[in-house]
N, C-alpha and C positions, 0 to 999 in steps of 0.2 A: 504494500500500500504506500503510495506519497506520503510525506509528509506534509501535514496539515500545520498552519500557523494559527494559534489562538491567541488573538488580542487583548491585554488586558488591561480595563481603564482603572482606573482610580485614583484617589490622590493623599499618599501617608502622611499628608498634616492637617487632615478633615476624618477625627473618627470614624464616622456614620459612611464613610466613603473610601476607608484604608486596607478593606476586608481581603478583597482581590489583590492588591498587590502584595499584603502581606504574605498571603497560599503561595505565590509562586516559585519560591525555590524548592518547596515541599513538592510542587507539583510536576516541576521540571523531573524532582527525582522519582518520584513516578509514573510519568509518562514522557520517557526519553525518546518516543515518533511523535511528539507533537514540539512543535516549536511555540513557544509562548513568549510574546512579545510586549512590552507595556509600551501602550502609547497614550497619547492625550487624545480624547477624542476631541476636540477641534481642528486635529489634522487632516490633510486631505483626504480623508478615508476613499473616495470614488477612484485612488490609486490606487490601493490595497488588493485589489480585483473585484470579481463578480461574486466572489463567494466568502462571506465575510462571518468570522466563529466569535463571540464575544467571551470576556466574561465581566461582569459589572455590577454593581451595586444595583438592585433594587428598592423600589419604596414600596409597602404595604405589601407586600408576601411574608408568610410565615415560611416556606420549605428555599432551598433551592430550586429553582426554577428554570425548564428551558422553554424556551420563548420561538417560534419557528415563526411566529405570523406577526409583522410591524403592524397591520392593522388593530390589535389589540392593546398596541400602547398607548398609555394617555398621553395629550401634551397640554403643555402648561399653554396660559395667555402669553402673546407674543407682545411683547408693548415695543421691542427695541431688538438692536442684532446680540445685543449681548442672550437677550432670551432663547436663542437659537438653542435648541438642546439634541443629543444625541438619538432620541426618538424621532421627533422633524426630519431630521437630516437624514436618516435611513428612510423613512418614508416619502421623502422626497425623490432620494435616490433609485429608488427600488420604480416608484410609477415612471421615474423617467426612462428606467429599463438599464440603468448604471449598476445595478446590482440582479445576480439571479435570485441568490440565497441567503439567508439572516438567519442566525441561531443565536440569540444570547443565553448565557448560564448566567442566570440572573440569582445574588447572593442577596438572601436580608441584608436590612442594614447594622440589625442590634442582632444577629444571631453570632456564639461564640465560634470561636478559629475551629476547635477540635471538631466542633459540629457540622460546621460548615465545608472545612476537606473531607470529612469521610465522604457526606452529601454531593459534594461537587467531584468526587474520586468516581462514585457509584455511578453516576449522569457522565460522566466521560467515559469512563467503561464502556455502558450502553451506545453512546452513541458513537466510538471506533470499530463495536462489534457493528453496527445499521448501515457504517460506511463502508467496512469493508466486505458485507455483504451484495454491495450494489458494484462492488468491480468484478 
């Protein structure tokens, strides 16, 4: 199988929003075919390709969560470009055909570290066995 790159937002000087980047050396070490990459998402993500893997903080879920359809994200009121958010922008992306496919592993925001890698271990599992079933 390719290896897949998983992107990972977050920012470790915003609690509620350090979850993801803190997993990622734990996760590199367990899943040595995935390349896990942290970036900001205000970058030009529409270069990234057409098939783009997340993982990022969520608001209002209890579990880890994978996320296949942009249509189901909320977005916030837009007043300014600052409001631009990472929901908008995948769904922008995606109707103008800049993207094929979106998966976010979308992590609480208050749930603990230990809980949240086993969770996100088990959803990566599952989803390397789905992809490599499709080659």
């Amino acid at each position: 199988m390719k290896k897949i790159t998983v992107y990972v937002f977050g920012n470790p000087l915003v609690k509620k929003d350090s979850l993801p980047v803190e997993l990622m050396s734990e996760l590199k070490k367990s899943f040595p075919d995935i390349n896990f990459r942290e970036i900001d998402p205000t970058e030009n993500l529409h270069k990234l390709g057409k098939k783009l893997y997340i993982i990022d903080t969520v608001i209002g879920i209890k579990n880890v969560t994978m996320i296949r359809d942009v249509d189901v994200i909320e977005l916030n009121k837009i007043y300014s470009l600052h409001d631009f958010d990472l929901g908008f922008n995948l769904k922008l992306m995606k109707n103008a055909g800049i993207i094929d496919e979106v998966v976010i592993f979308g992590i609480p925001a208050n749930m603990k570290k230990q809980e949240a890698l086993k969770q996100l271990k088990n959803m990566l599992d599952k989803f390397l066995k789905e992809k490599s079933n499709l080659i």
